[in-house]
LOMI-335194 format. One record per residue (C-alpha): x, y, z; residue number from 1. Coordinates in pm, 1 decimal, always signed. Example, Ala and Ser with C-alpha at 12.3 -4.5 7.8 and 13.67 -1.06 7.14 Angstrom:
# residues 2
px	py	pz	k
+1230.0	-450.0	+780.0	1;
+1367.0	-106.0	+714.0	2;
***
This chain:
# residues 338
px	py	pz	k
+0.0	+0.0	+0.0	1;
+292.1	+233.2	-74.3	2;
+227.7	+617.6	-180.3	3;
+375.7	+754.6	-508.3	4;
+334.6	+1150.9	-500.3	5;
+395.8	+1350.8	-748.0	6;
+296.2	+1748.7	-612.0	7;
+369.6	+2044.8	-826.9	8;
+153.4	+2360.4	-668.0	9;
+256.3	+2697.3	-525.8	10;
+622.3	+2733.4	-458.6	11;
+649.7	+2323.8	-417.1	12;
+748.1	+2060.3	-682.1	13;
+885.9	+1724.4	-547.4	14;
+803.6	+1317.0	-600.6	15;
+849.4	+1120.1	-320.8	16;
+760.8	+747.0	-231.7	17;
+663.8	+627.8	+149.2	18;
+640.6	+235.6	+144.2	19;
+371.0	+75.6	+340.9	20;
+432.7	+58.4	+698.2	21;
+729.9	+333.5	+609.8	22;
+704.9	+680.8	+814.9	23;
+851.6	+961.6	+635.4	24;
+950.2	+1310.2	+784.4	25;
+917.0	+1578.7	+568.2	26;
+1156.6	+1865.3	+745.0	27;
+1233.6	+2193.2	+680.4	28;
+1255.5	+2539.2	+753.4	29;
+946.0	+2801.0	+808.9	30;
+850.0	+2910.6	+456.8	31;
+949.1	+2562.7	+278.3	32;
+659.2	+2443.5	+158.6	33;
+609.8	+2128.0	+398.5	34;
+201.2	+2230.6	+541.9	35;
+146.1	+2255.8	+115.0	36;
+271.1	+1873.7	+80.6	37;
+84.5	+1815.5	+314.7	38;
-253.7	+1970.1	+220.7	39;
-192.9	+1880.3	-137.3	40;
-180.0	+1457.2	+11.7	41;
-455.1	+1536.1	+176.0	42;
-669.5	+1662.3	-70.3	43;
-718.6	+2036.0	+34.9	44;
-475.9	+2164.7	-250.2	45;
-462.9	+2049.3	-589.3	46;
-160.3	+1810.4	-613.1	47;
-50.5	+1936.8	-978.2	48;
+77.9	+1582.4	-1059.3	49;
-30.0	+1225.1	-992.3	50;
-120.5	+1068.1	-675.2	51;
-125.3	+705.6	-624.4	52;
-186.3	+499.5	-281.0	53;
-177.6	+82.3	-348.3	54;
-156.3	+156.6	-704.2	55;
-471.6	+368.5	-741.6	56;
-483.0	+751.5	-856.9	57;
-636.4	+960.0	-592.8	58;
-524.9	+1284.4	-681.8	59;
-899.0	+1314.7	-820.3	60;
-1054.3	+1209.5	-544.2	61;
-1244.0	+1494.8	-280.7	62;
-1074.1	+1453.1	+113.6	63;
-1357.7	+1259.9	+226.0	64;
-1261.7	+960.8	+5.4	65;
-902.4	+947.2	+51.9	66;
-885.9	+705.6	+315.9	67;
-655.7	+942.3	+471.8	68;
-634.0	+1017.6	+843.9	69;
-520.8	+1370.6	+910.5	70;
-328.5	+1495.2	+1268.8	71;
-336.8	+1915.1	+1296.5	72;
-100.5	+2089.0	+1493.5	73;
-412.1	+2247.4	+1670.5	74;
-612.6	+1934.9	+1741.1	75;
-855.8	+2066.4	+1588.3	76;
-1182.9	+1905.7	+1797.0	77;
-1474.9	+1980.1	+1772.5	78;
-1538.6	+2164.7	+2129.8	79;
-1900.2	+2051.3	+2201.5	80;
-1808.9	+1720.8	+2115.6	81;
-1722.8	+1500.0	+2447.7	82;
-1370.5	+1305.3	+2348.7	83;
-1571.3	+1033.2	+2239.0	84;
-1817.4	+1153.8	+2023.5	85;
-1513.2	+1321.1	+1839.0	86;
-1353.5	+1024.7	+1787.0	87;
-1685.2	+829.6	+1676.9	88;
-1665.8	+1133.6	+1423.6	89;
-1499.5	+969.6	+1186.6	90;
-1639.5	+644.8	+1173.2	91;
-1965.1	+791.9	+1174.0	92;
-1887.8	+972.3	+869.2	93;
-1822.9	+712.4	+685.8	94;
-2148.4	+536.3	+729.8	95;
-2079.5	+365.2	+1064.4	96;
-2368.4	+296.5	+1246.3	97;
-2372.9	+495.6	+1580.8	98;
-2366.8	+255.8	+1815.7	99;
-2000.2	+59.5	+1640.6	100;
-1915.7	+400.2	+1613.2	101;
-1916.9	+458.5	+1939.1	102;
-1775.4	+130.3	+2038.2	103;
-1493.8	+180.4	+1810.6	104;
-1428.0	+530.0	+1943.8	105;
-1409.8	+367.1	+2251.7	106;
-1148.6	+139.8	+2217.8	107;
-949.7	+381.6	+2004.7	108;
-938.6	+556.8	+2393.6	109;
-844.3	+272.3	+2555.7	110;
-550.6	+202.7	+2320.5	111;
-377.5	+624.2	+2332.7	112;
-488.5	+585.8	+2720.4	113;
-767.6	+782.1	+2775.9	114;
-1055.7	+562.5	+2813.9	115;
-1152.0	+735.2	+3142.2	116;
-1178.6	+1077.7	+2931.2	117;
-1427.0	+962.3	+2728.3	118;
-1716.2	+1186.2	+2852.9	119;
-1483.1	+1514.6	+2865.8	120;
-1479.2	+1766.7	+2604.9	121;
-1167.0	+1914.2	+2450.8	122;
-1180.3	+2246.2	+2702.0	123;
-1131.6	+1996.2	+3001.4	124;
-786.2	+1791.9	+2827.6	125;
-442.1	+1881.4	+2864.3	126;
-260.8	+1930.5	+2564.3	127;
-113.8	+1618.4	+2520.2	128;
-454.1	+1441.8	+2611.4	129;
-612.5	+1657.4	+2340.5	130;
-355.1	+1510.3	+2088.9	131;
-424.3	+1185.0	+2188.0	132;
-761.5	+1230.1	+2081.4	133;
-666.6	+1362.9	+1807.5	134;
-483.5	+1072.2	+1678.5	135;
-746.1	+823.5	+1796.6	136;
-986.5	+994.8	+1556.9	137;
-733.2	+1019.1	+1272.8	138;
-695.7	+619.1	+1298.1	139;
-1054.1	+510.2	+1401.8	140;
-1160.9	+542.2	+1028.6	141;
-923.2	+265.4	+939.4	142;
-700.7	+533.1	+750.6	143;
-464.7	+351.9	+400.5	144;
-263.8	+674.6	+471.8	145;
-195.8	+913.9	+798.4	146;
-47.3	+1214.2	+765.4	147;
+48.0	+1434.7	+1080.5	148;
+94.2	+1819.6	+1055.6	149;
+350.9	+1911.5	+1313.3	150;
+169.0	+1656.4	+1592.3	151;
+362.4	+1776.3	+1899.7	152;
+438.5	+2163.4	+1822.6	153;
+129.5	+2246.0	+2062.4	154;
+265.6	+2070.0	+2345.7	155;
+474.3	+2196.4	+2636.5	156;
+818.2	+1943.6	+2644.9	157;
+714.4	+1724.3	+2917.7	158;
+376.8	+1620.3	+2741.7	159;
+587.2	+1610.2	+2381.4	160;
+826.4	+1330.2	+2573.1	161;
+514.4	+1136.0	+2691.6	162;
+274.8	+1144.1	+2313.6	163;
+647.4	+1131.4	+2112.7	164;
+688.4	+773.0	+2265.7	165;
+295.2	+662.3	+2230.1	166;
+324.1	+846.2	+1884.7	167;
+630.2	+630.2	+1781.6	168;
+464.7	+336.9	+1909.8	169;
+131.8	+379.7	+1699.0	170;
+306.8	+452.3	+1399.7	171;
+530.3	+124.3	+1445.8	172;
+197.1	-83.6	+1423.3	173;
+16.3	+126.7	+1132.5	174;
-6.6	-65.9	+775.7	175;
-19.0	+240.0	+588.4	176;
+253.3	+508.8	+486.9	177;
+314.0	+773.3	+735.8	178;
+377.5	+1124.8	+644.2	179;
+469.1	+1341.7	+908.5	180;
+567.0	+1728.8	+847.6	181;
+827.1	+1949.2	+1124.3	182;
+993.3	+2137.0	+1151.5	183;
+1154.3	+1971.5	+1481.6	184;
+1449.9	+1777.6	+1399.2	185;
+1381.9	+1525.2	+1668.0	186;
+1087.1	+1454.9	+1605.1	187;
+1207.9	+1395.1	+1253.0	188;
+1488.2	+1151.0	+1368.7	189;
+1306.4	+968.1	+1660.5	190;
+940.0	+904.1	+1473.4	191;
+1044.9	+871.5	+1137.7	192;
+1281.9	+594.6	+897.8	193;
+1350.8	+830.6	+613.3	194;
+1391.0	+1206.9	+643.7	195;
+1313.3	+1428.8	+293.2	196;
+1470.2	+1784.1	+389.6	197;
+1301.7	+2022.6	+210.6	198;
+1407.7	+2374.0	+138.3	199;
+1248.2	+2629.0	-70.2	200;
+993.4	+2386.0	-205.0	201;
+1239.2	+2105.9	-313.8	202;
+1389.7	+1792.3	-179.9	203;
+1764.5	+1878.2	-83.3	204;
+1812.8	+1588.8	+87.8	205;
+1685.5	+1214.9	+93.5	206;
+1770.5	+941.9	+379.3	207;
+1794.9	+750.8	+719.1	208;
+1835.5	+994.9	+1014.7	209;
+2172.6	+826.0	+1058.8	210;
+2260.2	+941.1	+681.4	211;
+2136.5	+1306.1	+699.9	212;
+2337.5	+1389.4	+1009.1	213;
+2676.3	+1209.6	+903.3	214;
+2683.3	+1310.2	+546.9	215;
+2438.4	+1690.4	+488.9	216;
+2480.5	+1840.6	+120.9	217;
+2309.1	+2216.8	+234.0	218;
+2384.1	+2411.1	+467.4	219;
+2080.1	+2367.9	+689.3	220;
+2117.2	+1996.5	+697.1	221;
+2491.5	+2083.8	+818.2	222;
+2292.3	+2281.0	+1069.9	223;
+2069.2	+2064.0	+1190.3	224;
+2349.6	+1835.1	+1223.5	225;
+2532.6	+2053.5	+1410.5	226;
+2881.3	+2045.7	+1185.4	227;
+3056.3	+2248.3	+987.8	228;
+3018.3	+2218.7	+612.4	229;
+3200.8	+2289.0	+268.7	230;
+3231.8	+2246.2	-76.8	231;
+3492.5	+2209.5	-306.9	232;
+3724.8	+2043.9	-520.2	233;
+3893.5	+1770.3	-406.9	234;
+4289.7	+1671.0	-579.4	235;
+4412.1	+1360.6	-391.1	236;
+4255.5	+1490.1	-21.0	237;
+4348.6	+1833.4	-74.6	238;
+4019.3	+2060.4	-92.7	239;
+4004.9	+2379.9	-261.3	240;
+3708.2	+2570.2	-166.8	241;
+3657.8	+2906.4	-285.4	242;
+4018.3	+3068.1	-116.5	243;
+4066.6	+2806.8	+108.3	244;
+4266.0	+2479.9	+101.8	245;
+4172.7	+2194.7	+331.0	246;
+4328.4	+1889.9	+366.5	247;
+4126.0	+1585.0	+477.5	248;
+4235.7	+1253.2	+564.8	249;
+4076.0	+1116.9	+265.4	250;
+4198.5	+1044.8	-67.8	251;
+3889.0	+1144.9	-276.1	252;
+3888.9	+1404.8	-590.5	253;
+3657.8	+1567.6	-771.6	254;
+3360.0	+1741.4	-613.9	255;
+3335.2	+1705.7	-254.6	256;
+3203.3	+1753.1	+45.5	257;
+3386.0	+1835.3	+358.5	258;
+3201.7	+1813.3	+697.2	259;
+3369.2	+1854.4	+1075.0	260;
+3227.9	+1922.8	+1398.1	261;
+3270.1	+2254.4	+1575.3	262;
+3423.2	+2037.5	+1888.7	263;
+3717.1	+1976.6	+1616.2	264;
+3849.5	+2314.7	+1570.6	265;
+4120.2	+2508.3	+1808.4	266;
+4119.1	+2853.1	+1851.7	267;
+4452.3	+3050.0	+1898.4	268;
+4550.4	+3412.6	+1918.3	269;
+4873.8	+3340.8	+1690.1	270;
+4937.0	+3142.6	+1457.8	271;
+5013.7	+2754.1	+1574.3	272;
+5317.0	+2544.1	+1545.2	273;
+5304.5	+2185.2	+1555.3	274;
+5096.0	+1945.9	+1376.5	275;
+4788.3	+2077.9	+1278.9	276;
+4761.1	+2073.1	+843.7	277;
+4463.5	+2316.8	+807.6	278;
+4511.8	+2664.3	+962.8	279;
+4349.4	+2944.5	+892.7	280;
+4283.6	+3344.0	+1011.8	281;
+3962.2	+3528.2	+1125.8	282;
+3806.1	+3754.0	+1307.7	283;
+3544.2	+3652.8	+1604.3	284;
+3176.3	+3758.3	+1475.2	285;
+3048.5	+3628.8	+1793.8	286;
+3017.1	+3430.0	+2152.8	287;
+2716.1	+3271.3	+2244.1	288;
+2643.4	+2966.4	+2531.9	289;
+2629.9	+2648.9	+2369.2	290;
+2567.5	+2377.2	+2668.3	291;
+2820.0	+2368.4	+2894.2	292;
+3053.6	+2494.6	+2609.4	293;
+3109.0	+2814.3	+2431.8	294;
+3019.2	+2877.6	+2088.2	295;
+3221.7	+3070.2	+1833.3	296;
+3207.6	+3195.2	+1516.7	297;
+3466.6	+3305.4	+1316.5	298;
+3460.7	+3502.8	+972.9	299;
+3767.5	+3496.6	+730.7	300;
+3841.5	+3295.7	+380.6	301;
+3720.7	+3022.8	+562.7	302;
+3380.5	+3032.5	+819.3	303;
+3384.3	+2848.6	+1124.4	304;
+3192.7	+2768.9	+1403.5	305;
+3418.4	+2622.7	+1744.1	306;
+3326.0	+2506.3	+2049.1	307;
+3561.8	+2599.7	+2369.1	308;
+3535.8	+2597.4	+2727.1	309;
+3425.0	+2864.9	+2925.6	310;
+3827.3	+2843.7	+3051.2	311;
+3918.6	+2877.8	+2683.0	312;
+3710.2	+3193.0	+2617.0	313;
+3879.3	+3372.6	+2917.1	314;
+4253.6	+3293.9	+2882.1	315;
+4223.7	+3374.3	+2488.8	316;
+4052.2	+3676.9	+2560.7	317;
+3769.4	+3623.1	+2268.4	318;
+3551.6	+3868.1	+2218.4	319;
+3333.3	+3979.4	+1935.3	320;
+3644.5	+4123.8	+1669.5	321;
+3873.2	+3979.2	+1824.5	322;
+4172.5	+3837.1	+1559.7	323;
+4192.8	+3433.8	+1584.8	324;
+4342.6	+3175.7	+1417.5	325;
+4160.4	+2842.8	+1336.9	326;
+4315.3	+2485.6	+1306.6	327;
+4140.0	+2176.7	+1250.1	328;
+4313.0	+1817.4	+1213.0	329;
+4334.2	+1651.4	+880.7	330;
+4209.7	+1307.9	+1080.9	331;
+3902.8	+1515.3	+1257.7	332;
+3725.3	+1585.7	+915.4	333;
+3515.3	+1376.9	+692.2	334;
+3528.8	+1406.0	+329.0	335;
+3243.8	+1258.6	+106.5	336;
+3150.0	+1319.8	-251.0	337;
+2896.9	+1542.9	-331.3	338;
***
């Protein structure tokens, strides 16, 4: 039962695949174009391009007959509804008699853990217990597809902990393709098997958590990743990249990637003897609190974000303007091709 879009409206024009059983994260920054995927799946955009669940076109099709259960941000209850007669919604929709709608809401509660809220309405639930609900009714109409529209960005972090693991847990025992849209890279890499970055209404990226973090190709995968990122051209393990040379442990050439965390680079107020093959100049563009480190960045013919220790920052004196040098070790970064 594996989805096959193809969506070309507004600013967005991807294809993608989600396999049955498969959860996919669609991540990315505000502005992207992830909520129009989203609509478009769900049938409250045109798609611009083919649509196909298990093989059948439903790009055609109005949202009602989709098959497709939908988790908002917002919840999105219906507030004179009691918790169970908003699940039942669904069903009930669909031409479910009331009474095996009822009992089917009902045991939807029972499985997200709410089956003693079944009388209260939306105004008396916590956040997370509202979400709960939410999901209950998205999956009580025996859904071929869910789709999730940033599903804990409502909740405070104690109650996104508690309905991230339940969350995980449902979608681990759905038949269907998942799609779920953040903006949260957590949420990305703890719910979801395959992450699609996407970035101005494109697909910049494509993989396992494991493989967006170790290997990103934009700059705001590097980001999320939390690492430093170039590109160049590669002779041998010797990277030119714009005025800069690196020189990586690798032996690769051609076009390249060069990636390295900010924990990798020293920071020196002359330049360094000793072993170090990459150093460079700068000029400290600023200091902020990173953790229990310090974070810095550094302009010159080669950016650069460090991390140092509080210690660090005092005995080298860094302060915003501040004249630095930068070394990183050949062995501390990771070439890859691009």
């Amino acid at each position: 039962m594996s989805l096959v879009a193809e969506l070309r409206v507004r600013l967005v024009d991807v294809r993608f695949e989600v396999a049955a059983g498969e959860t996919v994260a669609i991540l990315g920054p505000n502005g992207a174009g992830k909520s129009t995927v989203l609509r478009a799946l769900a049938g409250l955009l045109p798609s611009g391009g083919p649509v196909s669940l298990a093989g059948e076109r439903i790009d055609h099709l109005p949202p009602e007959r989709r098959a497709t259960g939908v988790v908002f941000q917002d919840y999105l209850l219906f507030p004179h509804l009691s918790a169970l007669e908003n699940v039942a919604f669904g069903p009930r929709c669909a031409g479910v008699a009331r009474a095996q709608a009822r009992a089917v809401a009902a045991e939807w509660l029972e499985r997200v853990g709410l089956g003693e809220y079944a009388k209260a309405k939306p105004g008396q639930l916590s956040g997370g217990q509202a979400q709960r609900v939410a999901l209950a009714r998205a999956l009580a109409t025996g859904p071929r597809l869910l789709l999730m529209d940033e599903p804990l960005a409502a909740l405070d972090a104690r109650s996104r902990l508690e309905i991230r693991a339940q969350l995980r847990r449902h979608l681990s025992e759905f038949a269907g393709p998942s799609v779920l849209v953040t903006h949260d890279p957590l949420d990305a890499m703890t719910l979801a098997g395959r992450v699609l970055l996407l970035e101005d209404g494109r697909i910049t990226q494509d993989g396992s958590p494991a493989e967006i973090t170790s290997r990103p190709r934009t700059e705001y995968a590097a980001t999320l990743a939390g690492l430093n990122l170039y590109r160049g051209d590669a002779e041998r393990g010797v990277v030119r990249s714009g005025d800069a040379v690196l020189v990586t442990d690798s032996g690769l050439g051609g076009d390249v990637f060069v990636a390295f965390p900010p924990s990798a680079v020293a920071l020196y107020r002359s330049r360094p003897d000793g072993s170090p093959r990459n150093v460079w100049p700068g000029r400290v563009a600023g200091v902020d609190q990173h953790g229990d480190r310090v974070r810095v960045t550094v302009e010159g013919v080669l950016p650069v974000t460090a991390d140092v220790t509080p210690a660090a920052l005092a005995a080298l004196e860094l302060a915003p303007g501040s004249e630095v040098w930068a070394a990183v070790k050949a062995a501390e970064t990771h070439a890859y091709p691009a």
